[in-house]
C-alpha positions in Angstrom: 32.8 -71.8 58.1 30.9 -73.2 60.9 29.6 -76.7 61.4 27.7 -78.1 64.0 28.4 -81.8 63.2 30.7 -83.4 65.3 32.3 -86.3 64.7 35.9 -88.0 65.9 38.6 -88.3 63.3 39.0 -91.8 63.4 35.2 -92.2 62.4 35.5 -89.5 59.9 38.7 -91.2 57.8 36.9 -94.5 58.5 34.2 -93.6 56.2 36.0 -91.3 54.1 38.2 -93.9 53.1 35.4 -95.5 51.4 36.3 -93.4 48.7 38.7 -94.3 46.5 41.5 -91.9 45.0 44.1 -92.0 42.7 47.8 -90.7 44.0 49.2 -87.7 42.9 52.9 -85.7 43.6 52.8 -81.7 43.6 56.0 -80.1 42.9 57.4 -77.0 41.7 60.5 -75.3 41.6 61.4 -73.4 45.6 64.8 -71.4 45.9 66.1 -73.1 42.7 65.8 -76.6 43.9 62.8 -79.4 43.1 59.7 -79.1 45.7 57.2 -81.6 45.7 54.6 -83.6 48.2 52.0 -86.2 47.8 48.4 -85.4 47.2 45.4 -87.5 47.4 42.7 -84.6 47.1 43.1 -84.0 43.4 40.3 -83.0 41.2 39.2 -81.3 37.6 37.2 -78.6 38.2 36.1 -77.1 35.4 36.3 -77.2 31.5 36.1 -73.7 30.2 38.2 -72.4 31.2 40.1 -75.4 32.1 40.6 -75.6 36.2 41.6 -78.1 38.6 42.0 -78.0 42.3 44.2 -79.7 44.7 43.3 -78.9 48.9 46.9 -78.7 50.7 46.9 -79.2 54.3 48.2 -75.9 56.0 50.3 -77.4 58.3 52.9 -78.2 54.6 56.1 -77.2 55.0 56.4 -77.5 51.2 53.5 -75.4 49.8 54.9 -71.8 51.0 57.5 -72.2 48.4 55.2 -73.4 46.1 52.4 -70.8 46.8 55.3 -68.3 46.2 56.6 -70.0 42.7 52.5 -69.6 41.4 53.5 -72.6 39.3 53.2 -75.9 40.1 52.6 -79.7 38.0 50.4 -82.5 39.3 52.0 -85.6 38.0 49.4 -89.0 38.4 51.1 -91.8 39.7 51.2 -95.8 38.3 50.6 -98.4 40.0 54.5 -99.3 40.4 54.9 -95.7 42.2 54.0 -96.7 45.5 57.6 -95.8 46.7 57.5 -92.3 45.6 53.8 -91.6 47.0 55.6 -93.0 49.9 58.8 -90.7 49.8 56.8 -87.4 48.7 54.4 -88.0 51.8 57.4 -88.0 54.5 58.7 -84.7 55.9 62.3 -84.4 56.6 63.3 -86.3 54.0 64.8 -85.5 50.3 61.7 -86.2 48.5 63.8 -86.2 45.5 66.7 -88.1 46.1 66.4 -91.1 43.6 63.7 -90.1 41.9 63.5 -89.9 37.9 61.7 -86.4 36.3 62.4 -84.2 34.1 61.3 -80.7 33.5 58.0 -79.5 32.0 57.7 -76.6 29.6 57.8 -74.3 32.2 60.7 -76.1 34.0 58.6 -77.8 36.7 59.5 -81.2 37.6 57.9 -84.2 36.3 57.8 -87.5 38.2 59.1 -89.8 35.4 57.3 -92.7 34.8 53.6 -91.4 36.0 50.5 -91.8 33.8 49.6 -88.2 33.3 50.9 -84.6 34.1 49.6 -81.1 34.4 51.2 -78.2 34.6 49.2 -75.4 36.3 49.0 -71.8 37.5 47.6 -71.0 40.7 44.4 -68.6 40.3 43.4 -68.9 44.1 43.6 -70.2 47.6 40.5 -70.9 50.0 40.7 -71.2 53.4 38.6 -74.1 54.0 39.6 -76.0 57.6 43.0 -77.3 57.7 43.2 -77.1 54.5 43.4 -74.5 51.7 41.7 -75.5 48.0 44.0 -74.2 45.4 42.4 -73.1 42.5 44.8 -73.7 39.5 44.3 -72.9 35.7 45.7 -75.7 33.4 48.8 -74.2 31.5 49.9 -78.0 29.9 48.8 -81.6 30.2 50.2 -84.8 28.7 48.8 -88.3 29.2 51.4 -91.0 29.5 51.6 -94.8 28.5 48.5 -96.8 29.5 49.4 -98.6 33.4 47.2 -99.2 35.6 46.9 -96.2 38.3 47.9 -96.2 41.8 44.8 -96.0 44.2 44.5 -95.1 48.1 41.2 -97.0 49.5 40.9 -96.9 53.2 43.9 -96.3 54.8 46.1 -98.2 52.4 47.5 -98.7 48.7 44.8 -100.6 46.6 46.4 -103.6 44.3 44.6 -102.4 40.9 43.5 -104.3 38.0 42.3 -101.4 36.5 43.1 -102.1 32.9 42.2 -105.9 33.1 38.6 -105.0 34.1 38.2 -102.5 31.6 39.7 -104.4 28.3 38.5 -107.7 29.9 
């Protein structure tokens, strides 16, 4: 995949990060143990059959085991999750350590606490870049309580008043 567009980085998360996402954790289950890392790039993809996709960079230290696993949950993070978006985006660190889930269906960890899960099996892997686009079909989903969500908006954590500006 070629392009002829040339840009610096700096520009190109500049304007990017006009868009605003929600915050999700990936994790699985690698060697017996929980797995998981932050994810912006988070999407439904399609309806019939039911499809998401989440684009991993392939530098991750943490998707390998995943990848190998086939399975993996998105859980969508609240507002009040900042810290674990935080701790699931470091490397080196134990992404785990203090952090509330319990196991899904399948046994794959869910951050406790988040708004929604899903619980997915891989289908397929794109090289696209730096990245790969996983290709995942939805095996169980669950929405939460109603909070407000946690949002990334250029460069940073956005203070939400999501619920107030929609019941309001």
């Amino acid at each position: 995949m070629k392009n002829s567009f040339s840009t610096n980085v700096r520009d190109y998360k500049t304007v990017l990060g006009h868009f605003c996402t929600g915050v999700t954790v990936v994790t699985s289950i690698d060697r017996g143990g929980p797995a998981g890392f932050t994810c912006q790039s988070f999407s439904a993809l399609s309806l019939d059959p039911p499809l998401v996709l989440v684009c991993v960079r392939k530098e991750s230290a943490t998707w390998p085991g995943i990848r190998r696993s086939g399975l993996f949950a998105v859980s969508v993070l609240a507002a009040d999750q900042q810290a674990i978006g935080d701790r699931f985006a470091r490397s080196g660190v134990d992404r785990f350590a203090g952090t509330e889930w319990r196991p899904s269906p399948a046994g794959i960890p869910l951050i406790s606490g988040a708004l929604a899960w899903v619980e997915c099996s891989v289908v397929d892997e794109i090289d696209a870049g730096d990245h790969n686009v996983v290709v995942a079909a939805v095996t169980g989903l669950e929405a939460g309580t109603a909070h407000d969500p946690l949002l990334f908006y250029r460069g940073r954590y956005l203070e939400s008043g999501i619920r107030e500006a929609v019941t309001g």
